[in-house]
C-alpha positions as CSV (number, residue, x, y, z in Angstrom):
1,X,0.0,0.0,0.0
2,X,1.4,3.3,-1.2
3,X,1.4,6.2,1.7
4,X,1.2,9.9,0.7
5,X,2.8,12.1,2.5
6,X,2.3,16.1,1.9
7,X,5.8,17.5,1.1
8,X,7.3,20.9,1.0
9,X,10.3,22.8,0.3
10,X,10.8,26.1,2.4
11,X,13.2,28.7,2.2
12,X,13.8,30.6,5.7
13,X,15.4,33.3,7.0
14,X,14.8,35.0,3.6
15,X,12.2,37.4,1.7
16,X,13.7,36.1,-1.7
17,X,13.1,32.6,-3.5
18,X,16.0,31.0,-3.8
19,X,18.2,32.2,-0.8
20,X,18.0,31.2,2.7
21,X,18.4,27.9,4.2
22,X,16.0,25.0,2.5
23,X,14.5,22.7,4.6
24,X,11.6,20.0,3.9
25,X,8.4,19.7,6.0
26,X,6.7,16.9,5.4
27,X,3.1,16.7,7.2
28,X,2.5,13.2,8.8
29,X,-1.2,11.7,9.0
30,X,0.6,8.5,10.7
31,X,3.3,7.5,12.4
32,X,6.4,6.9,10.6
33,X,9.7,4.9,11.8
34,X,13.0,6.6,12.4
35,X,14.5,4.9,9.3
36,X,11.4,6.0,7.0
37,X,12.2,9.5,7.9
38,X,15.9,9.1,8.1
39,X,15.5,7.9,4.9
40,X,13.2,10.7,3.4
41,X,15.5,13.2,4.5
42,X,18.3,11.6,2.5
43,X,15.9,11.5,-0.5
44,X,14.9,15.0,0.1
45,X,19.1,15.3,0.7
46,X,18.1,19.5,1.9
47,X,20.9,19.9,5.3
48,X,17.0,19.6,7.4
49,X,13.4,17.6,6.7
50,X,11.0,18.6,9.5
51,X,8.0,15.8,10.3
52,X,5.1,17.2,11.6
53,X,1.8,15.6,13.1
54,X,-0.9,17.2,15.0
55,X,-0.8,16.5,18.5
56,X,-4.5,16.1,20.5
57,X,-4.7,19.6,22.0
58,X,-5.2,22.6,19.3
59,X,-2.5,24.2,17.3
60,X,0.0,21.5,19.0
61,X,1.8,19.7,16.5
62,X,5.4,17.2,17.3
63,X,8.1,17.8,15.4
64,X,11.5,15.8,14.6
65,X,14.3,17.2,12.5
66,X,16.6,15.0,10.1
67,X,19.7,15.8,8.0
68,X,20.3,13.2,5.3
69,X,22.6,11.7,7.8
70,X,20.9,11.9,11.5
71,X,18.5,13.0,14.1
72,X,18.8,16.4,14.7
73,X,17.4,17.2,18.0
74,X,16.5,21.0,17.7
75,X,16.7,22.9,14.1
76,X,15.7,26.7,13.6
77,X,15.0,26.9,9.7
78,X,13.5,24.1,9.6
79,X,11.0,25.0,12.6
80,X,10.6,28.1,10.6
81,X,9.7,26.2,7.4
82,X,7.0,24.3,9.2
83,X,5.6,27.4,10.7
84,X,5.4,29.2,7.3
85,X,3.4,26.1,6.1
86,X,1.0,25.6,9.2
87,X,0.4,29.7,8.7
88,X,-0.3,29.6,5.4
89,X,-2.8,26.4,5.0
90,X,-4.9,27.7,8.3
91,X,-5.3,31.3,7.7
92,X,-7.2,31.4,11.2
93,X,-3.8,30.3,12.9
94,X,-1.3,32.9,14.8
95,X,0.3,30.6,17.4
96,X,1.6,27.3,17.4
97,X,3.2,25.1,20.2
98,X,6.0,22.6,18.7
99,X,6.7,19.6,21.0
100,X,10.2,18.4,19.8
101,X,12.3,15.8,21.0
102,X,13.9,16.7,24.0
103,X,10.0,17.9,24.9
104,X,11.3,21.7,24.7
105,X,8.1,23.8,23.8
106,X,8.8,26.1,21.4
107,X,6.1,28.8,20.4
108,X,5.3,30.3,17.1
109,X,3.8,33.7,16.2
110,X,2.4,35.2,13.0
111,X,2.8,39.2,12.7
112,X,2.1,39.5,9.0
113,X,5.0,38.3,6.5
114,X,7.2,37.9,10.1
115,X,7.2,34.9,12.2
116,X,8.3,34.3,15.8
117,X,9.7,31.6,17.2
118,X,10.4,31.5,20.9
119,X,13.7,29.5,21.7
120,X,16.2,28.2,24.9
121,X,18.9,30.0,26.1
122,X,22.1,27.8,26.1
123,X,25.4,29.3,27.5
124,X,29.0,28.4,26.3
125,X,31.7,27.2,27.8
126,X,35.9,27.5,27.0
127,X,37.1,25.1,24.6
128,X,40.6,24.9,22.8
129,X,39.8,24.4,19.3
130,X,42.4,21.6,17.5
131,X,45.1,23.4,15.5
132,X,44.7,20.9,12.6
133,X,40.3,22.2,12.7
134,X,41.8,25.8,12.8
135,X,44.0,24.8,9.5
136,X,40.9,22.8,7.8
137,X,39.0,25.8,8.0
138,X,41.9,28.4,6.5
139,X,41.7,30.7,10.1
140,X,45.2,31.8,11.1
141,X,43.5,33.5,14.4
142,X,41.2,33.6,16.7
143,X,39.7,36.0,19.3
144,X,37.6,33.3,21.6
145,X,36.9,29.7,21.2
146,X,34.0,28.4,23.2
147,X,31.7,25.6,23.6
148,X,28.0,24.5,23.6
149,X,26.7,21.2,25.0
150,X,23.5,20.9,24.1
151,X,24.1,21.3,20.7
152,X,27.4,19.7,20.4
153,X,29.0,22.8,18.6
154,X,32.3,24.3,18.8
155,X,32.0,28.1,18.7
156,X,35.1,29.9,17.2
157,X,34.9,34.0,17.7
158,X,37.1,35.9,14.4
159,X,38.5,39.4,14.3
160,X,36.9,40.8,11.6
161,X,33.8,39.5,9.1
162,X,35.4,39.9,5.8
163,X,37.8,36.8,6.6
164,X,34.6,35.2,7.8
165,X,32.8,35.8,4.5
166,X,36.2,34.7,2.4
167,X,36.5,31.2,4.7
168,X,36.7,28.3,2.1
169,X,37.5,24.7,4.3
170,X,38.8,21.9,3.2
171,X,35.8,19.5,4.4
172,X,37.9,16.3,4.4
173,X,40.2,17.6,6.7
174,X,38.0,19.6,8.8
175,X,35.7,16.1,8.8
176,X,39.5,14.6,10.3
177,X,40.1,17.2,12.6
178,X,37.6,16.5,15.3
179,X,36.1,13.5,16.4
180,X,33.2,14.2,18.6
181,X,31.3,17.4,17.9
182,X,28.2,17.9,15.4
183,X,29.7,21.2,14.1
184,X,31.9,24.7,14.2
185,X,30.1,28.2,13.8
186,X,32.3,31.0,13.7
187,X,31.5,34.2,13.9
188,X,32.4,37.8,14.1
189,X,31.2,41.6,14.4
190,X,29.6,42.8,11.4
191,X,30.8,45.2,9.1
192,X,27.2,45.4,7.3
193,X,25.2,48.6,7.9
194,X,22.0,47.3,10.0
195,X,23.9,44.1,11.3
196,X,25.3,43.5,14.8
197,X,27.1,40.2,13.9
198,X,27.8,37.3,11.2
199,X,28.1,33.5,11.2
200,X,28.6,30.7,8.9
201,X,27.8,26.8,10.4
202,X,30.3,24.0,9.1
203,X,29.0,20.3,9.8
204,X,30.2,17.9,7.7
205,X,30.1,15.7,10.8
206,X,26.7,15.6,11.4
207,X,24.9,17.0,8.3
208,X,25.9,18.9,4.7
209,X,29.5,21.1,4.6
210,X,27.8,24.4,4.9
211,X,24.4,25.1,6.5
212,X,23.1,28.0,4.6
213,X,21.5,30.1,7.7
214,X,21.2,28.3,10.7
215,X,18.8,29.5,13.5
216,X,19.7,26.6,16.2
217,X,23.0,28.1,16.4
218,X,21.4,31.5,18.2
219,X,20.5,29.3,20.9
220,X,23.9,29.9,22.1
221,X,25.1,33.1,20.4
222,X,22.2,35.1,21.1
223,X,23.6,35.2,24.8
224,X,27.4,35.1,23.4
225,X,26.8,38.2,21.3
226,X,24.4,39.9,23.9
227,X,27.1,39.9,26.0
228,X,29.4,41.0,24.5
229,X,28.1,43.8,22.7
230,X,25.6,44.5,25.7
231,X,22.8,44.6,23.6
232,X,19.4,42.6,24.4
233,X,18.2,42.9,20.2
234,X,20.4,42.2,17.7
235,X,20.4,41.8,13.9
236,X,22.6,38.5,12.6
237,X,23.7,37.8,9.5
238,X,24.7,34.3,7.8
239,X,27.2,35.3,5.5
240,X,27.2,32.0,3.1
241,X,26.4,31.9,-0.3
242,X,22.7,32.0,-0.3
243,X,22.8,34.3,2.7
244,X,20.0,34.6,5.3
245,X,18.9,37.3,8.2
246,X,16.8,37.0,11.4
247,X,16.4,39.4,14.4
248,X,17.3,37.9,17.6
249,X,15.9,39.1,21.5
250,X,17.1,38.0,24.9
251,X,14.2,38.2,26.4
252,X,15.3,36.3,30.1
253,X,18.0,33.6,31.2
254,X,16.1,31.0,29.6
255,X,14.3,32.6,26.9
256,X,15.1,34.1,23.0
257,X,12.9,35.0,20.0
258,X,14.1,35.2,16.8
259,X,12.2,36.3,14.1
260,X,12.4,36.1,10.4
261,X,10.7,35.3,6.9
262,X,10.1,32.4,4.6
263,X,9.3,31.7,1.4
264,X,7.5,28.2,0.1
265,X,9.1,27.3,-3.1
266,X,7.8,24.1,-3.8
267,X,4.4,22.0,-2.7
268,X,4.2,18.3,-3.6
269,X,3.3,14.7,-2.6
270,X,5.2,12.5,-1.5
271,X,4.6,8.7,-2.4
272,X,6.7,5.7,-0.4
């Protein structure tokens, strides 16, 4: 028996087709296996494939993340994706509750063409960074090297954002350098009128080389930037080459928001 599954393809953290970070969201009517939707998402082959299925109490849906290689246990763009969908097929809808994983409830908001989405706060910790990752990557030096846990990601901070926009790793080496972290995002103060900061994500570990615009990642820099620019709202910039925005708020300790557009590019069905 053939199941069909309603597919999309979602460009967020952009106003433009075509830029921004992909991601699928497929909307389940029934449960699925890990290995169905590990292997959708290597079908689909975007860096994230959200799954989505209405949960019992009104606008509360589950939702699981998958690069074409793994689980991923909290993703931004893609929880942006699925957002722009759910908005768009119930016109009556403003807020949504995602359940994901680690049973985090993250809350979505419509304000017109801009959506919401409510995050955790995750602090950083020191961290040497490997000299052979540092060569991989083409960085000759560093201003601060830090650490998130719950994401698994090695932070590297970067004097100045024009060497962050000229980066170009080599992935097998990078892939060599480390053995036991999903990714490096590094980052540094923008030089872009109406920007406070920039970031490009490197997973080739976990995921693709390159995610495009990554909102996950703010979980972490949000506070790393707040503090060190002493600012509580921020404008961040991913600097790869489709290029993405999103405005980011501490809003307490434990709470962020960042907000952003998306565009759907592509409605289908999906037949397995």
């Amino acid at each position: 028996m053939i199941t069909k599954i309603e597919t999309y393809i979602v460009d967020s953290f952009t106003d433009k087709p075509f830029k921004g970070n992909p991601a699928g969201v497929c909307i389940l009517k029934q449960k699925l296996t890990v290995e169905k939707m590990q292997s959708i998402a290597k079908e689909l082959s975007l860096s994230e494939t959200a799954f989505i299925t209405l949960l019992e109490e009104k606008n509360k849906y589950s939702i699981r993340y998958f690069s074409p290689i793994m689980e991923i246990p909290l993703c931004g763009h893609a929880t942006l994706a699925s957002s722009k969908v759910l908005f768009e097929t119930y016109n009556a809808l403003d807020k949504i509750h995602f359940k994901n994983i680690q049973n985090l409830d993250l809350i979505i908001s419509k304000h017109g063409e801009t959506i919401e989405m409510e995050f955790p706060v995750y602090d950083t910790i020191p961290q040497n960074a490997p000299k052979a990752l540092l060569n991989a990557l083409g960085i000759k030096k560093i201003s601060n090297s830090e650490y998130n846990k719950e994401t698994n990601i090695l932070l590297l901070e970067i004097e100045n954002s024009e060497i962050l926009n000229n980066l170009s790793p080599d992935f097998e080496k990078l892939k060599s350098s480390h053995n036991s972290i999903n990714g490096v995002l590094v980052t540094a103060i923008s030089q872009r009128d109406g920007y406070d900061f920039e970031s490009r994500y490197f997973w080739p570990w976990s995921g693709t080389n390159e995610d495009p615009v990554t909102g996950g990642t703010h979980t972490f820099l949000t506070k790393y930037w707040s503090t060190r620019l002493n600012k509580n709202k921020m404008n961040s910039f991913q600097c790869s080459k489709r290029t993405g925005f999103m405005e980011v708020e501490l809003i307490s300790n434990d709470k962020l928001t960042i907000k952003s557009q998306a565009q759907i590019v592509l409605k289908g069905e999906l037949r397995i």
